[in-house]
C-alpha positions as CSV (number, residue, x, y, z in Angstrom):
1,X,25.5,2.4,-12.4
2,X,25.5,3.1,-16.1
3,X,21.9,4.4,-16.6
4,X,20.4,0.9,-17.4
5,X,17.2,-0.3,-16.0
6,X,16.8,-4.2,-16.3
7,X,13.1,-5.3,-17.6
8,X,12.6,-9.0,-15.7
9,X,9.8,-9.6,-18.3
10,X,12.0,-9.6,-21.2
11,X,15.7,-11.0,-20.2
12,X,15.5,-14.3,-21.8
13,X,19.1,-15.4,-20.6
14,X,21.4,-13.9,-18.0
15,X,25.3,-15.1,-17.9
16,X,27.0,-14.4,-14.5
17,X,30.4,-14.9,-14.0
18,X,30.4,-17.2,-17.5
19,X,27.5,-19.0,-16.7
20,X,24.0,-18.9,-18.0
21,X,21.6,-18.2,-15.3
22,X,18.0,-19.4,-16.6
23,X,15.2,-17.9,-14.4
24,X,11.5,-16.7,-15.1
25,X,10.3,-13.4,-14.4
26,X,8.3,-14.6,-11.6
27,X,11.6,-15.8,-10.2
28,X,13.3,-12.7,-10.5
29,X,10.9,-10.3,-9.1
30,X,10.4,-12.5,-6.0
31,X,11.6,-10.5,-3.2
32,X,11.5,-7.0,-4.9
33,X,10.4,-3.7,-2.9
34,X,8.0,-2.0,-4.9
35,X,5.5,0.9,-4.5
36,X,2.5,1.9,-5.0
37,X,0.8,5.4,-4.7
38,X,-2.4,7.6,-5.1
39,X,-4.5,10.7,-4.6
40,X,-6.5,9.7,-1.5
41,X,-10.2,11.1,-2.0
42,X,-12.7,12.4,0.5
43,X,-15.4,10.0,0.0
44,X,-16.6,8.8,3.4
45,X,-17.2,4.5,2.6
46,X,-15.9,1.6,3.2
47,X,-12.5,1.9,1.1
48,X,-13.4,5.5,0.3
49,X,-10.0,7.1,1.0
50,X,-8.3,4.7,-1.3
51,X,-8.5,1.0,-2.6
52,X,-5.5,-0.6,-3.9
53,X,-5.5,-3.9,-5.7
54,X,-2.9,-6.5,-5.5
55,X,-1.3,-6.4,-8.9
56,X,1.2,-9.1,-9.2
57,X,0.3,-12.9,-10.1
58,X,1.1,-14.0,-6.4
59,X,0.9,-13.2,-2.7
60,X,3.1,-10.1,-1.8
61,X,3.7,-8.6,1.9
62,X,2.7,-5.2,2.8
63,X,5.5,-3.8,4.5
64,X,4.6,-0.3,4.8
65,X,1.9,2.2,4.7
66,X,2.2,6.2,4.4
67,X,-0.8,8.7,4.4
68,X,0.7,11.9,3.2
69,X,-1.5,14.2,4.3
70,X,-1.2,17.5,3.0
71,X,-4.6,19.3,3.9
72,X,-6.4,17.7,6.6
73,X,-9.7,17.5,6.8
74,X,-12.4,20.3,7.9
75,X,-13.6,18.2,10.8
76,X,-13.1,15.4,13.4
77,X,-12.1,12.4,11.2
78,X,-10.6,9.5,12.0
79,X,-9.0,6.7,9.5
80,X,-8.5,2.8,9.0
81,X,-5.8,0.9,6.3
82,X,-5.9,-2.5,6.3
83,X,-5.7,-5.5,4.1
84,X,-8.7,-7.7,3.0
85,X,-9.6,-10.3,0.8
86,X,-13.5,-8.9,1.1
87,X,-14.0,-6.4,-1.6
88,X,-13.0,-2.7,-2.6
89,X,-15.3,-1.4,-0.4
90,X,-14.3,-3.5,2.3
91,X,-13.2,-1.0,6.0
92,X,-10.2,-3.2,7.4
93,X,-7.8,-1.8,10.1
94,X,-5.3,-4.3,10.6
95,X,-2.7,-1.8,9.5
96,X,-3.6,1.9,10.7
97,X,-6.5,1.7,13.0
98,X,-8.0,4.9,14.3
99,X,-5.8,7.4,12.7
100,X,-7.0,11.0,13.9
101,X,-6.6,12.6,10.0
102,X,-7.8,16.0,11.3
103,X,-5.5,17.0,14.4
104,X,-2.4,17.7,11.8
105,X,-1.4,17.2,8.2
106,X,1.4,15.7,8.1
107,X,2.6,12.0,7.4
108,X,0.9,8.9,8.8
109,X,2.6,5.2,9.0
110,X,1.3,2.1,9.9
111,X,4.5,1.9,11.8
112,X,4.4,5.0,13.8
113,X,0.5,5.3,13.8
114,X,-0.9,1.7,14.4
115,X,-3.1,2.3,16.7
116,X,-4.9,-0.9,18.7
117,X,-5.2,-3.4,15.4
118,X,-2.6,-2.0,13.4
119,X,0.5,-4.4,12.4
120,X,4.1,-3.8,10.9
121,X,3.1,-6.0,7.8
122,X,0.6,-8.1,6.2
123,X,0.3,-10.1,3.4
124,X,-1.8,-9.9,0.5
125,X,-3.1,-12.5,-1.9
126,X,-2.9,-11.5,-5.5
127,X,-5.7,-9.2,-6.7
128,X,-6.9,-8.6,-3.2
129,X,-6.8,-5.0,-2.0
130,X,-5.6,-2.6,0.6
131,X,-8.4,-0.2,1.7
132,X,-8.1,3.3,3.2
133,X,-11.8,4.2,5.3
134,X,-12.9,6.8,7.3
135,X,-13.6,4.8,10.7
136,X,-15.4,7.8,12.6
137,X,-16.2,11.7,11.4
138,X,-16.5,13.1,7.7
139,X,-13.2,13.7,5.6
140,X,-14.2,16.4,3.4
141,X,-11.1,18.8,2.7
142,X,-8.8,16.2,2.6
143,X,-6.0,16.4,0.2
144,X,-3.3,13.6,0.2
145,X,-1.7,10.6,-1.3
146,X,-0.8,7.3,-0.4
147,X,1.9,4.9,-0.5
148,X,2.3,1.3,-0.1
149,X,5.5,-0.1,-0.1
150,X,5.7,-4.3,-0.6
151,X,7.7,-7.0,-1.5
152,X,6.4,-9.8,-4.0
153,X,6.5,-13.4,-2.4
C-alpha cells in the first residue's frame, strides 16, 4: 500500500491494534504462496528438464505447476513433473504425467495437463525436489521455463 515490503526474518516485534504480537519467522511464513522458476533444459534424464529443491526448513505443498513452453521440441517428446523424495535425478509423474511437449508450445499445468498420475497438489518434505523428465522421445529444441507455485506448511 505504501511501497513497503515486510522481511519475516528480521521483524523482531509486531504491535497490532496496541498489542505486541511475538512470532518467529517460521510462524509467519507458514501459509505463504510462493514461487519458484527456471529455464527448463533439453537434457533427456531422469530430472533433466528441471530439478527443484525444497528450500524452506519444513514440509511445503505443491500447489501448482506451469511448463511455459516457448519453443517445443524438434521431435515426439513427451514429459513427467512430479515430486520425490528419491534424488535430483529421480523421473516422478505424480503431477504432469505424459505431457506431449512437441504437439504445441504453449503453457502446460498440472491442473489442466495431468494426465493418468497427475494430482492437483502434493507435498514436499524440506530439501526434497520436484523433477521435470522426458518420459518418452528426445527434447532437443526445447526452450522454456518453469514455475512452481507452493505454500510453506
Amino acid at each position: 500500500m505504501f511501497g513497503y515490503k515486510l522481511n519475516y526474518a528480521r521483524i523482531k516485534h509486531l504491535i497490532l491494534k496496541g498489542v505486541e504480537v511475538i512470532a518467529t519467522a517460521a510462524e509467519l511464513n507458514r501459509g505463504a504462496l510462493k514461487k519458484a522458476t527456471g529455464a527448463l533444459a533439453a537434457v533427456d534424464t531422469a530430472g533433466g528438464l528441471f530439478s527443484w529443491a525444497n528450500p524452506e526448513t519444513g514440509e511445503i505443498l505443491v500447489e501448482h505447476v506451469a511448463l511455459k513452453i516457448g519453443t517445443k521440441t524438434t521431435g515426439a517428446c513427451t514429459a513427467d513433473v512430479g515430486t520425490t523424495a528419491t534424488s535430483a535425478t529421480t523421473l516422478s509423474d505424480n503431477l504432469i504425467d505424459g505431457k506431449d511437449i512437441n504437439a504445441a508450445a504453449g503453457t502446460f499445468t498440472n491442473l489442466e495437463s495431468a494426465g493418468t498420475n497427475g494430482k492437483a497438489g502434493q507435498r514436499l518434505a524440506a530439501g526434497k525436489w520436484v523433477t521435470g523428465s522426458v518420459a518418452s522421445g528426445a527434447s532437443a529444441g526445447i526452450v522454456g521455463t518453469y514455475e512452481i507455485y507452493y505454500r510453506v506448511l
